[in-house]
C-alpha positions in Angstrom: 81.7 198.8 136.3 77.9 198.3 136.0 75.7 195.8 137.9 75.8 192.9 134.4 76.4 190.2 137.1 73.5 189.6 139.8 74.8 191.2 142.9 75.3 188.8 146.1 73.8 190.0 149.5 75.2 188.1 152.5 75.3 189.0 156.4 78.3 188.7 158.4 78.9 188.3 161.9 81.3 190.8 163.1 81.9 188.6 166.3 82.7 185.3 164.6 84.1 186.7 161.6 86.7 189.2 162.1 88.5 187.3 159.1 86.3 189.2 156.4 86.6 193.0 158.2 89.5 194.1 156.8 87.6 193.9 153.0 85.2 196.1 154.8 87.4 198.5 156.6 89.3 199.4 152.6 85.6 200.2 151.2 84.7 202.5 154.2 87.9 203.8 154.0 87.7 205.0 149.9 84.3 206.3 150.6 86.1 208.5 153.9 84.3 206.4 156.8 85.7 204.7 159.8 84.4 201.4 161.2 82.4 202.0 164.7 83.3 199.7 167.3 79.9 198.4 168.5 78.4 197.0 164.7 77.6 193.6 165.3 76.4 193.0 162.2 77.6 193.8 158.4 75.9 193.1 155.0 78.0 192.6 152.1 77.1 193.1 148.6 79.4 191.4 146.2 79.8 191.0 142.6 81.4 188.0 142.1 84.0 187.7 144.6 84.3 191.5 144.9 83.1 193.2 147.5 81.0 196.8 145.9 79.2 197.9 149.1 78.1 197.0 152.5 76.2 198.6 155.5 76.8 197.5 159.1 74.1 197.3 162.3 75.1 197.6 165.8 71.5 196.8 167.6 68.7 199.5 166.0 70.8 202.0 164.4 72.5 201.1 160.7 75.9 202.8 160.2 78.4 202.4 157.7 76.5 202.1 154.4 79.3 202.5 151.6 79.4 201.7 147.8 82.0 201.0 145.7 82.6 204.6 143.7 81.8 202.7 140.3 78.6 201.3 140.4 76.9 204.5 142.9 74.1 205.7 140.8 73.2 201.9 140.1 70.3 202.0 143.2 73.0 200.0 145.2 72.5 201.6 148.5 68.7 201.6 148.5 69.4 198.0 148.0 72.0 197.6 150.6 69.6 199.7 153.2 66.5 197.5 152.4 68.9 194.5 153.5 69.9 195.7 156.6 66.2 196.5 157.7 65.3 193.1 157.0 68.1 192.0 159.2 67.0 194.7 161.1 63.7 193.1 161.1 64.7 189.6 161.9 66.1 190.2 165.4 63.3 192.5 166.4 64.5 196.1 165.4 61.4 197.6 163.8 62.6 200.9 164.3 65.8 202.0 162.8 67.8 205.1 163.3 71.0 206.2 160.7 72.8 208.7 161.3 75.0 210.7 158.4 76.4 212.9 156.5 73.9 216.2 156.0 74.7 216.1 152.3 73.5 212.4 152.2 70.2 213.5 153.7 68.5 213.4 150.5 69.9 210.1 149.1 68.4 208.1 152.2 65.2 210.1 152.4 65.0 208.5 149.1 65.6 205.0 150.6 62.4 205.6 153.4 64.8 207.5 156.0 63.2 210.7 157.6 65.5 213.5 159.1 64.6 214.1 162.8 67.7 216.3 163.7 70.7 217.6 162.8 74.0 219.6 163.7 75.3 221.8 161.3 77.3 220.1 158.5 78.2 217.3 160.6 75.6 215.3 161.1 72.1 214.1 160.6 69.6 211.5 162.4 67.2 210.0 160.5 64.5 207.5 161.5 62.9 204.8 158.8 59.5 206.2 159.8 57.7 209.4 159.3 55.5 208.5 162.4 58.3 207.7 164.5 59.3 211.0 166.7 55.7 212.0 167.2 54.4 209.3 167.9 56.8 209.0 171.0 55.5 212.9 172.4 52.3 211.6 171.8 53.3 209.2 174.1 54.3 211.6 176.4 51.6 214.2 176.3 49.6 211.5 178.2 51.9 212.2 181.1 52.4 216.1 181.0 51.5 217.9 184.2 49.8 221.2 184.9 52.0 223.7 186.6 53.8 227.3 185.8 57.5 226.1 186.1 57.7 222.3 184.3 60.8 220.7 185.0 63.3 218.1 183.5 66.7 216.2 183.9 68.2 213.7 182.1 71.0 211.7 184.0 72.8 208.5 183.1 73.0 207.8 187.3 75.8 205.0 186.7 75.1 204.7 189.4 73.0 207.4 191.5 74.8 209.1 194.3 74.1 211.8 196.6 74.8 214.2 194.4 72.1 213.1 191.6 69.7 212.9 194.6 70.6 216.5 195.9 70.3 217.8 191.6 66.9 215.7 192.0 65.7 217.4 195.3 66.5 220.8 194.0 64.9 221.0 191.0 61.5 219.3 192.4 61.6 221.5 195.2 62.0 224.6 192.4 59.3 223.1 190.0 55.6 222.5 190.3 56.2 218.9 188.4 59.8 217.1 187.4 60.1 214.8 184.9 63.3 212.7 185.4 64.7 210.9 182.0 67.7 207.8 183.1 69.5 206.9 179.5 68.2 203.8 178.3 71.0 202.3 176.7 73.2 199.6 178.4 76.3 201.1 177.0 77.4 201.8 180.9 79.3 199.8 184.1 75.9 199.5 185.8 72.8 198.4 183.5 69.9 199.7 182.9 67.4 197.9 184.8 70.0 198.3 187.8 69.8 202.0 187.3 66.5 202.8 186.8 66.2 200.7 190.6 68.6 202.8 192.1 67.2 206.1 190.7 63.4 204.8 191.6 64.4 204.0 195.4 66.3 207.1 195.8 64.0 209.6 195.0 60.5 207.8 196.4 60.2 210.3 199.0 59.4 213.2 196.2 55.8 212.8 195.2 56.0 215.6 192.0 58.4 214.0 190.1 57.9 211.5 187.2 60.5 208.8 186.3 61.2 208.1 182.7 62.9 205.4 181.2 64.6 207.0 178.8 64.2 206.2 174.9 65.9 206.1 171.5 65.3 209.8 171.6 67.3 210.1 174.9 71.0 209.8 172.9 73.6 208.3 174.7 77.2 209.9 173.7 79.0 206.2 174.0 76.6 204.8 171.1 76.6 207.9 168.9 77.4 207.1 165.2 81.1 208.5 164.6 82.1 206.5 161.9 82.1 209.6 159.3 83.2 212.5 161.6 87.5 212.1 161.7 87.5 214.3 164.6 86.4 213.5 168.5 85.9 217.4 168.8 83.2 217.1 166.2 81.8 213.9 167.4 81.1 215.4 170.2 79.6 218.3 169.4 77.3 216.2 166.7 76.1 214.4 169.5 75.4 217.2 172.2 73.7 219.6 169.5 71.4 216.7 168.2 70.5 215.1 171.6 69.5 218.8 173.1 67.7 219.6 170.1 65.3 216.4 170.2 64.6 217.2 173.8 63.7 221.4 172.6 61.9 220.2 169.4 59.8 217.7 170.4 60.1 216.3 174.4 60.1 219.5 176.0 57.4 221.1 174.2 55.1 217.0 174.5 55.7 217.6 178.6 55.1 221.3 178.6 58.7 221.8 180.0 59.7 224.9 181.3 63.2 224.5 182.7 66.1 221.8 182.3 68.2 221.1 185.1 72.1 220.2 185.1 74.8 219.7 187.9 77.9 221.7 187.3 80.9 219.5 185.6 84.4 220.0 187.7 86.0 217.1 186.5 84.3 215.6 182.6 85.3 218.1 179.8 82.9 216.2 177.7 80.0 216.5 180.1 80.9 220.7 180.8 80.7 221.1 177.0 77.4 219.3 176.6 76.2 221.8 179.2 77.4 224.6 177.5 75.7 223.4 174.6 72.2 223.1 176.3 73.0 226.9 177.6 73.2 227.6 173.9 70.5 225.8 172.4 68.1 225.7 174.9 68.4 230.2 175.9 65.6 231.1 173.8 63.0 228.9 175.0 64.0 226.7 178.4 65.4 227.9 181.0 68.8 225.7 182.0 69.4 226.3 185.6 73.2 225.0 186.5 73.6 224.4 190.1 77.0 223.6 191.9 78.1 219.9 192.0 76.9 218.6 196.1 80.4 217.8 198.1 81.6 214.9 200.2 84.2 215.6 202.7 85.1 219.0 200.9 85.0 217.0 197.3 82.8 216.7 194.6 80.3 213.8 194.6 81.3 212.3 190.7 79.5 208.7 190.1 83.0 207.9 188.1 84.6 207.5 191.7 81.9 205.6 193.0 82.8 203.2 190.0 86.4 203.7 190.7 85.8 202.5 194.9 83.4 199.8 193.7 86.3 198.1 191.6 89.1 198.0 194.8 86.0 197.0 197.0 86.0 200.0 199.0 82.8 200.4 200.7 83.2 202.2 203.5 84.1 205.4 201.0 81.1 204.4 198.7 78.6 204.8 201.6 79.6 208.1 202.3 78.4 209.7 198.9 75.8 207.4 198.1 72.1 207.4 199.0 71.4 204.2 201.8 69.2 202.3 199.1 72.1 202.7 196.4 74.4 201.2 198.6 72.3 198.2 199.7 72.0 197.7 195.9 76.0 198.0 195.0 76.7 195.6 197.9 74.2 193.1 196.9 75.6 193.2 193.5 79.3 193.8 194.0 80.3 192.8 197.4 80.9 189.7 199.6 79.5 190.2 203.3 82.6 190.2 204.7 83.7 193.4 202.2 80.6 195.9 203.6 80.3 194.2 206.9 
């Protein structure tokens, strides 16, 4: 099959179109790729009525770019790529990330994709700007601190509980300065902006600590790219090896950081291997202190029971393992007056 016929480039909407996915979910499937849950949107290149490639968007990250076996080697993809940046582009996503394949590195560096990271031979992240990564510790090297022992932790505080506070505490009390990262991504129960209050009113009382909202850079494990890894084992381990080496590569050495600090994970096997990866990765250069998860009535204070008590309205529980401005915020949000009264 060559390209004889102009190829047809049109954008669907995942949401109102679910009609047209299956099409979609055949070519990903020749070319070995799943379909991630979160693209919203997918462009379709078809020759005639047949569909020959497509490459799917979920907010600033592009995943799913496939071709249809015959006509690869016809500049299809490059096509396909420059598409989805300028629907990129249309909503407001200047800065694309795609994540893939290692042995597809070169054929998108070719298409104006730059590697940042990468994890063996599972995955790459690439950025479509060479600027893109340094210009963020740039960023950030306007707020580094002087000190001997530089601290950092990155928490997704969905939402922040005594125990985050007591992880918090500790570290600023161990560290000259603390730089506190809070995942950006609304991928969560509690959003963002919800967060980021909860954290900022919990921890006002420490005056060496700086709060960052986190970035693109800060990866959050439920929006991860997994279309082209089969296994959840290596999805995993894709995400946790690229995420901690971003923050060694470029935050850590941007904010001088000396030491990253973690809570110990009793309960997520996800979160205990992520840990074990940052022990790994990190040895050499950071020091990862892991300190024992704060208890509640003999228990460990987990944020996932919090979210558990919030949904069967129990707030008398919630207030025991949650900093007093955290729980004026849940009840706020959550609660009728007669619930917390």
């Amino acid at each position: 099959m060559t390209m004889q016929q102009a190829i047809d480039f049109r954008v669907t909407d995942v949401l109102r179109h679910p009609q047209r996915m299956s099409q979609i979910r055949y070519l990903l499937a020749d070319s070995g790729l799943g379909m991630d849950g979160d693209i919203r949107w997918v462009v379709e290149a078809r020759l005639g009525e047949q569909l020959v490639g497509c490459a799917g968007l979920a907010a600033n990250v592009i995943k799913c770019v496939a071709v249809d076996e015959r006509l690869r080697g016809e500049n299809l993809s490059a096509r396909l790529l420059a598409e989805v940046e300028n629907l990129g582009l249309s909503q407001g996503h200047f800065h694309l990330f795609l994540c893939t394949r290692p042995a597809n590195r070169e054929r998108f560096t070719r298409c104006g994709f730059w590697p940042i990271a990468h994890s063996g031979d599972n995955a790459v992240l690439m950025e479509n700007t060479p600027q893109g990564i340094h210009r963020y510790c740039r960023g950030l090297r306007t707020l580094r601190k002087p000190g001997e022992r530089i601290g950092a932790i990155v928490m997704n505080a969905n939402p922040f509980t005594l125990g985050h506070r007591h992880l918090v505490e500790h570290a600023a009390n161990a560290c000259d300065w603390l730089h506190l990262f809070i995942v950006r991504e609304d991928a969560s129960f509690i959003a963002f902006r919800d967060r980021l209050t909860m954290v900022k009113q919990g921890i006002a009382h420490l005056p060496n600590v700086t709060l960052h909202e986190g970035s693109s850079y800060i990866i959050s494990r439920a929006t991860f790219p997994a279309y082209f890894l089969k296994e959840t084992g290596l999805v995993q381990r894709a995400w946790s090896e690229i995420d901690v080496l971003i923050f060694r590569d470029y935050i850590a050495p941007a904010l001088g950081v000396t030491h990253r600090f973690i809570g110990s994970e009793p309960f997520c096997d996800i979160t205990s291997q992520y840990n074990q990866t940052m022990h790994a990765l990190l040895a050499a250069q950071i020091t990862v202190e892991e300190i024992p998860r704060a208890k509640a009535a003999g228990q460990a204070i987990s944020a996932s029971e919090v979210r558990r008590l919030l949904k069967t309205q129990q707030f008398s529980r919630i207030r025991e393992i949650v900093p007093e401005t955290t729980f004026a915020h849940l009840a706020a949000r959550y609660a009728d007056c007669a619930e917390v009264a």
